[in-house]
PDBQT receptor file of N, H, CA, C and O in Angstrom, charges set to zero:
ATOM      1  N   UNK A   1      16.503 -18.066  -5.564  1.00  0.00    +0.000 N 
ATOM      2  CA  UNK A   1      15.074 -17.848  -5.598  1.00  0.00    +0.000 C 
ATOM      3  C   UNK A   1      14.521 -18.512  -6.857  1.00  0.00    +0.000 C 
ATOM      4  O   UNK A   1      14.935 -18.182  -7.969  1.00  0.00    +0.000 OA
ATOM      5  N   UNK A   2      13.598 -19.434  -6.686  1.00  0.00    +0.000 N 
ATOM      6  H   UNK A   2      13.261 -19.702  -5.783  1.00  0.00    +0.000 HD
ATOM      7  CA  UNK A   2      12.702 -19.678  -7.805  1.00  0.00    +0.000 C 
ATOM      8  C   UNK A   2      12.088 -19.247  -8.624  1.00  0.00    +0.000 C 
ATOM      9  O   UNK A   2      11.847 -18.117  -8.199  1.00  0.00    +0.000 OA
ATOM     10  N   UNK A   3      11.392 -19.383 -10.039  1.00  0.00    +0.000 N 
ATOM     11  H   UNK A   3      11.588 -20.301 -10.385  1.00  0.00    +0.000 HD
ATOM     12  CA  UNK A   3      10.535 -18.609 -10.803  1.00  0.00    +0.000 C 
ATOM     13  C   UNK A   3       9.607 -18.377 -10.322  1.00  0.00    +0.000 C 
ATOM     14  O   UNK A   3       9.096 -17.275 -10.523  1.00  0.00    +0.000 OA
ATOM     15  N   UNK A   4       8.968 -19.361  -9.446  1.00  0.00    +0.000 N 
ATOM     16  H   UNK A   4       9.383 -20.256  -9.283  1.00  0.00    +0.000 HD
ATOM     17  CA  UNK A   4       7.369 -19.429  -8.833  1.00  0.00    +0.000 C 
ATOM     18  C   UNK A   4       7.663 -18.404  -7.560  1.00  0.00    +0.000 C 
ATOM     19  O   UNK A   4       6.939 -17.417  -7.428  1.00  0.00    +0.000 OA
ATOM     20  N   UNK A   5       8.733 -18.660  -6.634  1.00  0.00    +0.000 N 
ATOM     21  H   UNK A   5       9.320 -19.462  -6.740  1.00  0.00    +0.000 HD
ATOM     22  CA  UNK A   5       8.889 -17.272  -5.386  1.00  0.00    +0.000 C 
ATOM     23  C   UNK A   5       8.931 -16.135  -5.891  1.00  0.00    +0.000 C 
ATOM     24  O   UNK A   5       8.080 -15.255  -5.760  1.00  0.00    +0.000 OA
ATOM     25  N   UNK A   6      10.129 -16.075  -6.624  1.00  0.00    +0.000 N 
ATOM     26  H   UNK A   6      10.821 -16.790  -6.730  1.00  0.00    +0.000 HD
ATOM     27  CA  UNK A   6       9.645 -14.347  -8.130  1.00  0.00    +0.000 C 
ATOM     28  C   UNK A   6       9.211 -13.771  -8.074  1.00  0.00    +0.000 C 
ATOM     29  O   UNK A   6       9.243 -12.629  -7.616  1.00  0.00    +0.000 OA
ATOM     30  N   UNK A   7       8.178 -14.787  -8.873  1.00  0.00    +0.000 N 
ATOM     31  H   UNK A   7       8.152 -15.714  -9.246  1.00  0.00    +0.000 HD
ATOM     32  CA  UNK A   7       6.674 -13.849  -9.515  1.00  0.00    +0.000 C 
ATOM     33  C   UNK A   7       5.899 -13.435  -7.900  1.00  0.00    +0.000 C 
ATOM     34  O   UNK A   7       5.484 -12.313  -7.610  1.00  0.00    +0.000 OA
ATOM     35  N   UNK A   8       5.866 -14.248  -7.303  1.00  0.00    +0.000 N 
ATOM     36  H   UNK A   8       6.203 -15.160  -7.539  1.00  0.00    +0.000 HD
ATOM     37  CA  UNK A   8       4.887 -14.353  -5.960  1.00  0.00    +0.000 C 
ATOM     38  C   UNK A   8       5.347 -13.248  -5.342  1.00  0.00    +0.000 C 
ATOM     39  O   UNK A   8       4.477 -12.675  -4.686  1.00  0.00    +0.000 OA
ATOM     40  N   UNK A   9       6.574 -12.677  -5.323  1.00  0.00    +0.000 N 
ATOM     41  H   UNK A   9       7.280 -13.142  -5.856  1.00  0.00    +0.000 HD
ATOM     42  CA  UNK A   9       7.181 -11.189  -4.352  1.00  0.00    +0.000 C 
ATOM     43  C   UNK A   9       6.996 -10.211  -5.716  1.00  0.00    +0.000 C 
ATOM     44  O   UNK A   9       6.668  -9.099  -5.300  1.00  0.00    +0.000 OA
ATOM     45  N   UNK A  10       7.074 -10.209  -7.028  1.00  0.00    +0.000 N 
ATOM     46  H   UNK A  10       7.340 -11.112  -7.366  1.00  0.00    +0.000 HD
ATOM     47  CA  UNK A  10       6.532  -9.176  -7.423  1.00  0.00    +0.000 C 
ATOM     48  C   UNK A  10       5.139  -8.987  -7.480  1.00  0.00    +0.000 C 
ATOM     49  O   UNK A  10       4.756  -7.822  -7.587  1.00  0.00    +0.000 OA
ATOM     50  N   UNK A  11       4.400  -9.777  -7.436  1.00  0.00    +0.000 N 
ATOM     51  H   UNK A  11       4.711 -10.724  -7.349  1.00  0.00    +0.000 HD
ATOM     52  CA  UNK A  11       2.533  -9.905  -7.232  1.00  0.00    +0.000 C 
ATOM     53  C   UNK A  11       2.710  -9.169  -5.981  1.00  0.00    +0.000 C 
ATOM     54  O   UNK A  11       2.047  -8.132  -5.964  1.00  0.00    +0.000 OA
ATOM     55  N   UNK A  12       3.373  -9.378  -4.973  1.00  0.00    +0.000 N 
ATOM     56  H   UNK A  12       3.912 -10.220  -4.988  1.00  0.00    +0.000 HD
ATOM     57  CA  UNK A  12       2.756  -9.013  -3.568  1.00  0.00    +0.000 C 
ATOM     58  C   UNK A  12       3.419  -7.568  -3.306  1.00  0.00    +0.000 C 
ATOM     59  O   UNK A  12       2.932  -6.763  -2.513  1.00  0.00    +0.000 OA
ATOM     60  N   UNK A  13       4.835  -7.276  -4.223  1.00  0.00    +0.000 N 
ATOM     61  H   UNK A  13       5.230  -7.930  -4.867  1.00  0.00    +0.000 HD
ATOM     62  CA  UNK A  13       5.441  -5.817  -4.561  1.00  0.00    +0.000 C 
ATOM     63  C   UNK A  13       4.140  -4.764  -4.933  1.00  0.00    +0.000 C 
ATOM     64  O   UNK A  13       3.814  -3.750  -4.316  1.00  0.00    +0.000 OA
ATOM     65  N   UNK A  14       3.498  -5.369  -6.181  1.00  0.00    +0.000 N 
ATOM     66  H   UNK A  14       3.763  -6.192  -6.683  1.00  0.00    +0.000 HD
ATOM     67  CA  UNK A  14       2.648  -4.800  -7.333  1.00  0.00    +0.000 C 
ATOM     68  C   UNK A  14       1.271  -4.380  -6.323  1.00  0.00    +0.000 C 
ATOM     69  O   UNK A  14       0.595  -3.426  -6.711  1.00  0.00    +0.000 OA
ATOM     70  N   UNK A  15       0.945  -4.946  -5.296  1.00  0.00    +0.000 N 
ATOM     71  H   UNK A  15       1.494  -5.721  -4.982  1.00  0.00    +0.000 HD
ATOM     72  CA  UNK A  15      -0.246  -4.686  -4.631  1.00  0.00    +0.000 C 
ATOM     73  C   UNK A  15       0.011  -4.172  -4.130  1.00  0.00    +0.000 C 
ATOM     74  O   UNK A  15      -0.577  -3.107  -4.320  1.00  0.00    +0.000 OA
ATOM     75  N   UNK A  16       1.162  -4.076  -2.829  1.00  0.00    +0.000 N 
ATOM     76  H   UNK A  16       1.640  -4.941  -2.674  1.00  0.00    +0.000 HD
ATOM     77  CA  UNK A  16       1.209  -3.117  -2.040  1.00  0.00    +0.000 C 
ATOM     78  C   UNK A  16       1.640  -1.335  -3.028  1.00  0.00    +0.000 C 
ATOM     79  O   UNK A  16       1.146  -0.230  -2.804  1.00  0.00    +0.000 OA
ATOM     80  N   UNK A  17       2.306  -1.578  -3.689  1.00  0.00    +0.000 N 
ATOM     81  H   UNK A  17       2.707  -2.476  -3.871  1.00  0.00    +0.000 HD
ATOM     82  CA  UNK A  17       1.801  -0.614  -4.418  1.00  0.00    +0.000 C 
ATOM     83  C   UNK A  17       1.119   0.258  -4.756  1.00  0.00    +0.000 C 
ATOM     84  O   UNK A  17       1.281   1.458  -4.534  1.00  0.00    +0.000 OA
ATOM     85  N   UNK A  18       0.211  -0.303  -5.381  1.00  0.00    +0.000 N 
ATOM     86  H   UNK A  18       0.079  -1.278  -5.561  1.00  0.00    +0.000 HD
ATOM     87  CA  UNK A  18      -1.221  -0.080  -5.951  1.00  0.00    +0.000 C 
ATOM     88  C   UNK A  18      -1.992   0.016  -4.573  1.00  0.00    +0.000 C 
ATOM     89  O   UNK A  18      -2.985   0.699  -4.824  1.00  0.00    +0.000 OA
ATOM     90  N   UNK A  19      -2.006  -0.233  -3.646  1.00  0.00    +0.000 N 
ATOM     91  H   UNK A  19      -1.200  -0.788  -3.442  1.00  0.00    +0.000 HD
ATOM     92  CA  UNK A  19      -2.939   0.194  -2.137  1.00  0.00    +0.000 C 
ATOM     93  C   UNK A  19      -1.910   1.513  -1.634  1.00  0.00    +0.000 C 
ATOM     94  O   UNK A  19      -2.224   2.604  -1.158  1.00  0.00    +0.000 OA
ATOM     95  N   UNK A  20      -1.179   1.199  -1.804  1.00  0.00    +0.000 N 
ATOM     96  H   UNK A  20      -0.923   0.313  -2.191  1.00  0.00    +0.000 HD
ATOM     97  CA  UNK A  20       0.030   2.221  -1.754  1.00  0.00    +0.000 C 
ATOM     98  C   UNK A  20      -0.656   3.732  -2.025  1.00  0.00    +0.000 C 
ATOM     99  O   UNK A  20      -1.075   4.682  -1.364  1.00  0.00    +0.000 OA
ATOM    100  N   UNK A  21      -0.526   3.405  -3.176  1.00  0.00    +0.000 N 
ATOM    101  H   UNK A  21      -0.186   2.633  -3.713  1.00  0.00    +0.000 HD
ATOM    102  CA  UNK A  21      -0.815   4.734  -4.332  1.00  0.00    +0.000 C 
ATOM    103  C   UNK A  21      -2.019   5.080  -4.152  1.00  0.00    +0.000 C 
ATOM    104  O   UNK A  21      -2.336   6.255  -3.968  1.00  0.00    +0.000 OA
ATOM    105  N   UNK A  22      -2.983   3.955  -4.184  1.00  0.00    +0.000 N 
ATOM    106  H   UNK A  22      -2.725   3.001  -4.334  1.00  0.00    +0.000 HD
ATOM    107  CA  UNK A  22      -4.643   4.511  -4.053  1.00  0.00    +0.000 C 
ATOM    108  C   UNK A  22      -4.386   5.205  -2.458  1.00  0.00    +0.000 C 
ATOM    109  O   UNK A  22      -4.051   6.387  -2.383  1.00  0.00    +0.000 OA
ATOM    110  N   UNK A  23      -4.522   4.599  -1.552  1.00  0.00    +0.000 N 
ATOM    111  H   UNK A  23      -4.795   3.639  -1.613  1.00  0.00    +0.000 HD
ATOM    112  CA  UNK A  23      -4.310   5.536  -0.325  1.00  0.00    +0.000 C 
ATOM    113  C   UNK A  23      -3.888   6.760  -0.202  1.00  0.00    +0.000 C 
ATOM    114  O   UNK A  23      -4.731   7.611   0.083  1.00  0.00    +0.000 OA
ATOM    115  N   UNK A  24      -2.492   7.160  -0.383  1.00  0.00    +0.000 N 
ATOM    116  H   UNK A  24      -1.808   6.469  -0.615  1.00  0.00    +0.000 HD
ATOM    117  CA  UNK A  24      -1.387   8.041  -0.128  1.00  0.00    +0.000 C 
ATOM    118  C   UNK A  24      -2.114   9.650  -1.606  1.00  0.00    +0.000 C 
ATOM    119  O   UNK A  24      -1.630  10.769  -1.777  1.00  0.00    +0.000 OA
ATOM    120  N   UNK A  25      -3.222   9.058  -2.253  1.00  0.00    +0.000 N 
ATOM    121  H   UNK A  25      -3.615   8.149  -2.114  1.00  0.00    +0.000 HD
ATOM    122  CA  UNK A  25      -3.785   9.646  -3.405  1.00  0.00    +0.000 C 
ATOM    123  C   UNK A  25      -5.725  10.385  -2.310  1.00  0.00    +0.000 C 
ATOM    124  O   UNK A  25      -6.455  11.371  -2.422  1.00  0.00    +0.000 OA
ATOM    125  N   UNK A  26      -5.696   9.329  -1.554  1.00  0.00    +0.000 N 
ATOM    126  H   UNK A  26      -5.103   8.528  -1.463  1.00  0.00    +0.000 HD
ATOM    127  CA  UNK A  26      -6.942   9.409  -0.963  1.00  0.00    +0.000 C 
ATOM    128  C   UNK A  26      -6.602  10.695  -0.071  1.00  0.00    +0.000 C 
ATOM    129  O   UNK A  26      -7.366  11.638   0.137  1.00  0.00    +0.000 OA
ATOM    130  N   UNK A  27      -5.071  10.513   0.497  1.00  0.00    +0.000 N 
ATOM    131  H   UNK A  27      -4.450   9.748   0.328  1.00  0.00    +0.000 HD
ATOM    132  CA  UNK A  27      -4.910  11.755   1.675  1.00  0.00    +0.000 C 
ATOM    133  C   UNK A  27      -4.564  12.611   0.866  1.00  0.00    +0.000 C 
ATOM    134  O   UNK A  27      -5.254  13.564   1.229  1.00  0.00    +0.000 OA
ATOM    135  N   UNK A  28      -4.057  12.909   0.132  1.00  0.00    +0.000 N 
ATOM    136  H   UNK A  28      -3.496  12.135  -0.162  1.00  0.00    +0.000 HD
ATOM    137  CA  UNK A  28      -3.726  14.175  -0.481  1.00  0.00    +0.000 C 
ATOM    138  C   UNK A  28      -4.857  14.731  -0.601  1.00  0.00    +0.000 C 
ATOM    139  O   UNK A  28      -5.045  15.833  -0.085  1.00  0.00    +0.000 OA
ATOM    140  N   UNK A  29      -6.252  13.816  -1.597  1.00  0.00    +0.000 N 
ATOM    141  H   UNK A  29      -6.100  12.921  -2.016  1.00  0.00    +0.000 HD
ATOM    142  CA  UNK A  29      -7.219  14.634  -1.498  1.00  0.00    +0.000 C 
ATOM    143  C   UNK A  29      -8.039  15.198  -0.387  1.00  0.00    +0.000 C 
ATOM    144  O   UNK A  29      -8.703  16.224  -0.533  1.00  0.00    +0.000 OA
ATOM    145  N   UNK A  30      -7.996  14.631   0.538  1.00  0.00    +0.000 N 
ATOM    146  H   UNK A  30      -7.457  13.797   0.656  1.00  0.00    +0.000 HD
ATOM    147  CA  UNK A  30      -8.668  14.809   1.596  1.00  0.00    +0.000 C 
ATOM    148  C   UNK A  30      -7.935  16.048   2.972  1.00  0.00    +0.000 C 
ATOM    149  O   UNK A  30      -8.498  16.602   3.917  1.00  0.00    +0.000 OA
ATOM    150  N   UNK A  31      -7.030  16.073   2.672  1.00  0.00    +0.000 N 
ATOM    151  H   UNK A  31      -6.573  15.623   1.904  1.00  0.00    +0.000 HD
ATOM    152  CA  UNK A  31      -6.336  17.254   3.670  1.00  0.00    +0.000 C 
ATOM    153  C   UNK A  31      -6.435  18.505   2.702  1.00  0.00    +0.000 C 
ATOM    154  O   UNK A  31      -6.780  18.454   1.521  1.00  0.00    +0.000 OA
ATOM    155  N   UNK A  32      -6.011  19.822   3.529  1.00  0.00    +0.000 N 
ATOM    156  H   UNK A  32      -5.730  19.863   4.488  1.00  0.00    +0.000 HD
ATOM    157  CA  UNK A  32      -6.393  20.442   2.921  1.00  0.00    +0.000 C 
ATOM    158  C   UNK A  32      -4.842  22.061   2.540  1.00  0.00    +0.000 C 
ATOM    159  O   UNK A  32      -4.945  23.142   1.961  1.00  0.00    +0.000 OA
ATOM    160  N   UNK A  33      -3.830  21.475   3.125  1.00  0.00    +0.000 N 
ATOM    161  H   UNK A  33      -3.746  20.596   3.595  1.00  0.00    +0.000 HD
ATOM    162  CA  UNK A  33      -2.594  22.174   2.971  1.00  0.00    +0.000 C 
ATOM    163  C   UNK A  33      -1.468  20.791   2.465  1.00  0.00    +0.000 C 
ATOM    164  O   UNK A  33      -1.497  19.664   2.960  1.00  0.00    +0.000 OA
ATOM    165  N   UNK A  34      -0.841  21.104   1.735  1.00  0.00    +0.000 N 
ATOM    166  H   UNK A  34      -0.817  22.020   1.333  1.00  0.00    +0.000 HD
ATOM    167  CA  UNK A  34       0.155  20.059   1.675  1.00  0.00    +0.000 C 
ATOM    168  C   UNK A  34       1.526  20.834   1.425  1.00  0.00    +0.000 C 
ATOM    169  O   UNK A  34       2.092  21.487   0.548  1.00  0.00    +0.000 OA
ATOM    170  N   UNK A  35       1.659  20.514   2.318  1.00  0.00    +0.000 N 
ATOM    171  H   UNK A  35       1.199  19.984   3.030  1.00  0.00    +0.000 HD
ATOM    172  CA  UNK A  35       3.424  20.764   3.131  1.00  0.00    +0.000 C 
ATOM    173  C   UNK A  35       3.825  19.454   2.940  1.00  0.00    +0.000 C 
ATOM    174  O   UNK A  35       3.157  18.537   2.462  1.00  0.00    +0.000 OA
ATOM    175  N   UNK A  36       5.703  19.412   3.613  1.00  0.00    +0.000 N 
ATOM    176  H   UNK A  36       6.246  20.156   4.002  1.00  0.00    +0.000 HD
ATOM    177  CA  UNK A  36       6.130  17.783   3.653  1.00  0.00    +0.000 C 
ATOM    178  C   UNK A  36       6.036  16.909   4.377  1.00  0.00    +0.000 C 
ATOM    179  O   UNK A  36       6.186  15.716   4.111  1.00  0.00    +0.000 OA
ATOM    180  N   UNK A  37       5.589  17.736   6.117  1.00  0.00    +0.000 N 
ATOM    181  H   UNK A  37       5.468  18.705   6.332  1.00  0.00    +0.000 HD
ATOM    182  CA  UNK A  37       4.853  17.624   7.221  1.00  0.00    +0.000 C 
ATOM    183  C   UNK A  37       3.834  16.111   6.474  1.00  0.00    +0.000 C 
ATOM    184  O   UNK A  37       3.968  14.888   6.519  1.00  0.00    +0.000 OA
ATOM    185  N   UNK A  38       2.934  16.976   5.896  1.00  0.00    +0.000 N 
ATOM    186  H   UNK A  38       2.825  17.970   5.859  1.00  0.00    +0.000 HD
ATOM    187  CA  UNK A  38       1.901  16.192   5.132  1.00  0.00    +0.000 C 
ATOM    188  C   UNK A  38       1.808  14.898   4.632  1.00  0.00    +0.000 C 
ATOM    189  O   UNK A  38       1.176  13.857   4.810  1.00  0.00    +0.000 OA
ATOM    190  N   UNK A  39       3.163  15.631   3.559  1.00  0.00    +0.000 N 
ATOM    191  H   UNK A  39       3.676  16.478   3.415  1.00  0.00    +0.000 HD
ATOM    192  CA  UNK A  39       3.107  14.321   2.823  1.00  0.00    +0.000 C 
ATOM    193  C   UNK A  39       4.493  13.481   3.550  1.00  0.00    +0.000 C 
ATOM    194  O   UNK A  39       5.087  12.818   2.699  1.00  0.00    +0.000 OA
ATOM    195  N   UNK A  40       4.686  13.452   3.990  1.00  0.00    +0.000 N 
ATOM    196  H   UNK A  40       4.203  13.991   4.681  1.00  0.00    +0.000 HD
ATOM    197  CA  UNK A  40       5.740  12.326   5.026  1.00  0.00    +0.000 C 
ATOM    198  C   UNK A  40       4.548  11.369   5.416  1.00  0.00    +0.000 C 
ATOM    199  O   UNK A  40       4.370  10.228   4.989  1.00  0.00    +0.000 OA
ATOM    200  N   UNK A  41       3.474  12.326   6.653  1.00  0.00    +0.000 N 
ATOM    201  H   UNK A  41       3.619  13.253   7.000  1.00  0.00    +0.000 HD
ATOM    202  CA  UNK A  41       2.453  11.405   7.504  1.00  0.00    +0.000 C 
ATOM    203  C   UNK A  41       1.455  10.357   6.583  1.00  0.00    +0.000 C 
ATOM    204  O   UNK A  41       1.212   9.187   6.880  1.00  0.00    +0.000 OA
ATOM    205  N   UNK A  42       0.870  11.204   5.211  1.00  0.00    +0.000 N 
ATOM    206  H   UNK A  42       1.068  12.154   4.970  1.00  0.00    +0.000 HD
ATOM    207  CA  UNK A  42       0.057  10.617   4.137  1.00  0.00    +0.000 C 
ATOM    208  C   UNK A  42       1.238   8.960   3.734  1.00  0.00    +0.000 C 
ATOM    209  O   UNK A  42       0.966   7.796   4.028  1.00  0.00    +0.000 OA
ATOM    210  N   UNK A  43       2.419   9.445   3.054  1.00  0.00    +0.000 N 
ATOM    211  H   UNK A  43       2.641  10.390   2.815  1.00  0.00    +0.000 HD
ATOM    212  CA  UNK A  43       2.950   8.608   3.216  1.00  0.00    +0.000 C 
ATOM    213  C   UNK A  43       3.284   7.233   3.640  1.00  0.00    +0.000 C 
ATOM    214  O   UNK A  43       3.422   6.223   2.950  1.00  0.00    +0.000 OA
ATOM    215  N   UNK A  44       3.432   7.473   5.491  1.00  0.00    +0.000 N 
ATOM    216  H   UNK A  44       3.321   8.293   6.052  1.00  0.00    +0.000 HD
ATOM    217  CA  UNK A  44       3.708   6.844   6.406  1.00  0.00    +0.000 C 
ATOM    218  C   UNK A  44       2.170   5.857   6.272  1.00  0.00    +0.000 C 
ATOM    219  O   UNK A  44       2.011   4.703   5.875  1.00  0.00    +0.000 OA
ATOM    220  N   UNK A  45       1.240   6.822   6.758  1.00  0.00    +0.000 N 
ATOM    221  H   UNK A  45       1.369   7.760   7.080  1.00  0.00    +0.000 HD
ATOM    222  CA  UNK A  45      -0.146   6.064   6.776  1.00  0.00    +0.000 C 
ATOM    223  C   UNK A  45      -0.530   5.229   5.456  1.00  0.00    +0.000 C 
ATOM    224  O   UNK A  45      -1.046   4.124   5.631  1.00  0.00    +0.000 OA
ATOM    225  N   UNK A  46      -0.345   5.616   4.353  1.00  0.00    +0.000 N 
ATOM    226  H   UNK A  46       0.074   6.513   4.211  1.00  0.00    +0.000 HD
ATOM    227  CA  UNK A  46      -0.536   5.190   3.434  1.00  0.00    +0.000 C 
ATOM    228  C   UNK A  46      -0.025   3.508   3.370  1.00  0.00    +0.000 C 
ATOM    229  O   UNK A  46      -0.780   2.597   3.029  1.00  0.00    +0.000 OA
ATOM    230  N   UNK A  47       1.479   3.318   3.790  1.00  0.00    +0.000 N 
ATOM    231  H   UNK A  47       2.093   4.058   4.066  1.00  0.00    +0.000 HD
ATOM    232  CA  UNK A  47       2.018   2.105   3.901  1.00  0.00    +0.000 C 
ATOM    233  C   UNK A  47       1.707   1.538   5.005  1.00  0.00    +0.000 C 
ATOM    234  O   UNK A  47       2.138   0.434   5.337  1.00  0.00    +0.000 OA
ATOM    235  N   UNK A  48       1.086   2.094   5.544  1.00  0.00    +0.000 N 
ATOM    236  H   UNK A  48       0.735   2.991   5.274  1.00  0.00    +0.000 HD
ATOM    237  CA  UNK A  48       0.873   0.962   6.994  1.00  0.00    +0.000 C 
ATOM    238  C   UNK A  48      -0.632   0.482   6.943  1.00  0.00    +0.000 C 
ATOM    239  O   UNK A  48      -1.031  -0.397   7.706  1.00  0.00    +0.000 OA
ATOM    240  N   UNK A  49      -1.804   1.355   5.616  1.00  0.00    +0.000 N 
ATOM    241  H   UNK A  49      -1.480   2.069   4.996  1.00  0.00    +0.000 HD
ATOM    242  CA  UNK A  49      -3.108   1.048   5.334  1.00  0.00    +0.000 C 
ATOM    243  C   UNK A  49      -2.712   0.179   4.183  1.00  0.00    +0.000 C 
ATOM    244  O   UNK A  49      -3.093  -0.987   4.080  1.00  0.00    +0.000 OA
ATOM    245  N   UNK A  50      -2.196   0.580   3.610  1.00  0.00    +0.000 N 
ATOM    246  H   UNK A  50      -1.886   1.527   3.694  1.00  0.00    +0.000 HD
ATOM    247  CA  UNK A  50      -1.568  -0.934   2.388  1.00  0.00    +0.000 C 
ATOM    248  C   UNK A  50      -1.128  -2.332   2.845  1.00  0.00    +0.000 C 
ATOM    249  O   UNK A  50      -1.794  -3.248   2.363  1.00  0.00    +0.000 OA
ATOM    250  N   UNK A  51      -0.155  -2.667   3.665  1.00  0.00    +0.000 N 
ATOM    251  H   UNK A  51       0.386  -1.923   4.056  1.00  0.00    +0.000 HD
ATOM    252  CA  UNK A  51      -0.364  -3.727   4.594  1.00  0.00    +0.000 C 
ATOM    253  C   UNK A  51      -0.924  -4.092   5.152  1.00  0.00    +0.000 C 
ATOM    254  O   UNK A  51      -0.722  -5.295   5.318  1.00  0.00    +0.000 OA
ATOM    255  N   UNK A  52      -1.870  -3.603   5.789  1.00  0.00    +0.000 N 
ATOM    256  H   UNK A  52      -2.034  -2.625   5.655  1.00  0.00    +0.000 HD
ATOM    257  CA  UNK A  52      -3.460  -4.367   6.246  1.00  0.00    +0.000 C 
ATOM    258  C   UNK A  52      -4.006  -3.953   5.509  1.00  0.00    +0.000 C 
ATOM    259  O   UNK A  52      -4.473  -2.952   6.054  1.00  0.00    +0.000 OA
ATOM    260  N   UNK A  53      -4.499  -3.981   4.110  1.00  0.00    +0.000 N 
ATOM    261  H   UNK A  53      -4.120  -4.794   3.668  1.00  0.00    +0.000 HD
ATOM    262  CA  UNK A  53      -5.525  -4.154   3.399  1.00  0.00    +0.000 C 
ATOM    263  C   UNK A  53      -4.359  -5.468   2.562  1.00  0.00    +0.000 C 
ATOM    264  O   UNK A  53      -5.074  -6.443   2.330  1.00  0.00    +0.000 OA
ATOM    265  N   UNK A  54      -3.741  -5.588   2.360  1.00  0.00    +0.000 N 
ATOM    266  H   UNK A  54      -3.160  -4.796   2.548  1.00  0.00    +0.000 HD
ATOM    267  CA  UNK A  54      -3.318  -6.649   1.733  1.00  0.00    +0.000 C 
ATOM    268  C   UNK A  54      -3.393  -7.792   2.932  1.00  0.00    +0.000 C 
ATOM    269  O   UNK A  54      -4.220  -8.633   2.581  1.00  0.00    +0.000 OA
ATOM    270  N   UNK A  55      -2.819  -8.122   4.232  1.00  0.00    +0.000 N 
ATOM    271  H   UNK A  55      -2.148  -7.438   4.517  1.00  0.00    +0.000 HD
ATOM    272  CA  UNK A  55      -2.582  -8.963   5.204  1.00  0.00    +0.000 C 
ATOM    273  C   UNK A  55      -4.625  -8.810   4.802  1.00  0.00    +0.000 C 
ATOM    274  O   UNK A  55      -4.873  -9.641   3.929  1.00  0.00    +0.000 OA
ATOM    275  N   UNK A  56      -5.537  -8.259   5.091  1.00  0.00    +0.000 N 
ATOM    276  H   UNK A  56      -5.335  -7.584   5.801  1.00  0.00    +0.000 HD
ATOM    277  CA  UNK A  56      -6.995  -8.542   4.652  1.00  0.00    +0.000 C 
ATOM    278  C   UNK A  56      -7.367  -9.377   3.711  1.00  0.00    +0.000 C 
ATOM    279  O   UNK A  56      -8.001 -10.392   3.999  1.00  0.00    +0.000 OA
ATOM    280  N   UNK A  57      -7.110  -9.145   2.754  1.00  0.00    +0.000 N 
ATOM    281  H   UNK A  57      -6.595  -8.320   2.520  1.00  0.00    +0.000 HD
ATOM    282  CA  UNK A  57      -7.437  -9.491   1.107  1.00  0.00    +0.000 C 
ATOM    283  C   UNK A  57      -6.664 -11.021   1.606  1.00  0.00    +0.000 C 
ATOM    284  O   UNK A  57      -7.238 -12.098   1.445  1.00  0.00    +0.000 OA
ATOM    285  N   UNK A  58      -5.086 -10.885   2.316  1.00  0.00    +0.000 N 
ATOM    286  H   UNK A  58      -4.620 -10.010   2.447  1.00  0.00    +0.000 HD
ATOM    287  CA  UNK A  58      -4.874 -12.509   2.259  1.00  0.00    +0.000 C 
ATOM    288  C   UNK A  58      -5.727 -13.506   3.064  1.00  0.00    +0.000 C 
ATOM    289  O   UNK A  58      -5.784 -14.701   2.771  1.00  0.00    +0.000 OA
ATOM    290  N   UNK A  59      -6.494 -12.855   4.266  1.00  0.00    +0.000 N 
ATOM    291  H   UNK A  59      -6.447 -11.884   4.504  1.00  0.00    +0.000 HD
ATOM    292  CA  UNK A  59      -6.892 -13.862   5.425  1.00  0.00    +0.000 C 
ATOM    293  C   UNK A  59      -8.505 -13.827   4.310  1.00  0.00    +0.000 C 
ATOM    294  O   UNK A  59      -8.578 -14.908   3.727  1.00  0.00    +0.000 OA
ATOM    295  N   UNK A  60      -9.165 -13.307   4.102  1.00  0.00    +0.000 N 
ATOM    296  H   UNK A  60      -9.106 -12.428   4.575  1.00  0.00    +0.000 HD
ATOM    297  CA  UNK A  60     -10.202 -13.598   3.482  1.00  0.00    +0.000 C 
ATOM    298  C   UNK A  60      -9.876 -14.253   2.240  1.00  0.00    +0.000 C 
ATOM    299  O   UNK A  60     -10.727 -15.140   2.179  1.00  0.00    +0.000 OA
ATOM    300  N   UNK A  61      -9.250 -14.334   1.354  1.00  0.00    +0.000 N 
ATOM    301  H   UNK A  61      -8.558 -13.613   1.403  1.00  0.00    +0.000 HD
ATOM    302  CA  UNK A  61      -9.104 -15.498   0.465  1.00  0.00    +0.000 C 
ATOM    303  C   UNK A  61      -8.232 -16.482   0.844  1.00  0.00    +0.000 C 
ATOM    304  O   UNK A  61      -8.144 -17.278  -0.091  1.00  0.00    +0.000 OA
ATOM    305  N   UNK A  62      -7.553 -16.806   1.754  1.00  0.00    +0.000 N 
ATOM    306  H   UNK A  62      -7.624 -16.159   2.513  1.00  0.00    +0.000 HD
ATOM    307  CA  UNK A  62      -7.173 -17.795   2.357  1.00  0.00    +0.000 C 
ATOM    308  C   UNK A  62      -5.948 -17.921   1.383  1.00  0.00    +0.000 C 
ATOM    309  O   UNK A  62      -5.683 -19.078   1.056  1.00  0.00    +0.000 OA
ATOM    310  N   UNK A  63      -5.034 -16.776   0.784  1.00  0.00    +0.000 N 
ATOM    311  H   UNK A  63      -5.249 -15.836   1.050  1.00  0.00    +0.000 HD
ATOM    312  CA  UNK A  63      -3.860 -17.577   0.108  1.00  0.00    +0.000 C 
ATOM    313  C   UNK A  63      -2.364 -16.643   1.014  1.00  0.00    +0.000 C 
ATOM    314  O   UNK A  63      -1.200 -16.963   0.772  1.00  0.00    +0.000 OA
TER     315      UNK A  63
């Protein structure tokens, strides 16, 4: 792997992340029992709203 592929999979690590976290932070607040039930589904949803908001962010800036 190259320096330039690298950096480019930790940039794209670091976002999903961070959509990651903001999400999976959005359901916690927004439900209103948290069991593991919960947080499994918050979770689950969380990574699958992080990948399309990133696959987003890529088709609108075109990189």
């Amino acid at each position: 792997m190259t320096r330039r592929t690298a950096r480019a999979a930790l940039l794209a690590a670091g976002e999903l992340l961070a959509w990651w976290a903001a999400l999976a932070l959005l359901w916690l607040v927004l439900i209103s029992t948290v069991d593991t039930l919960e947080r499994i589904v918050g979770a689950s949803c969380a990574a699958a709203g992080a990948l399309l908001a990133r696959a987003g962010r890529r088709a609108v800036t075109w990189r």
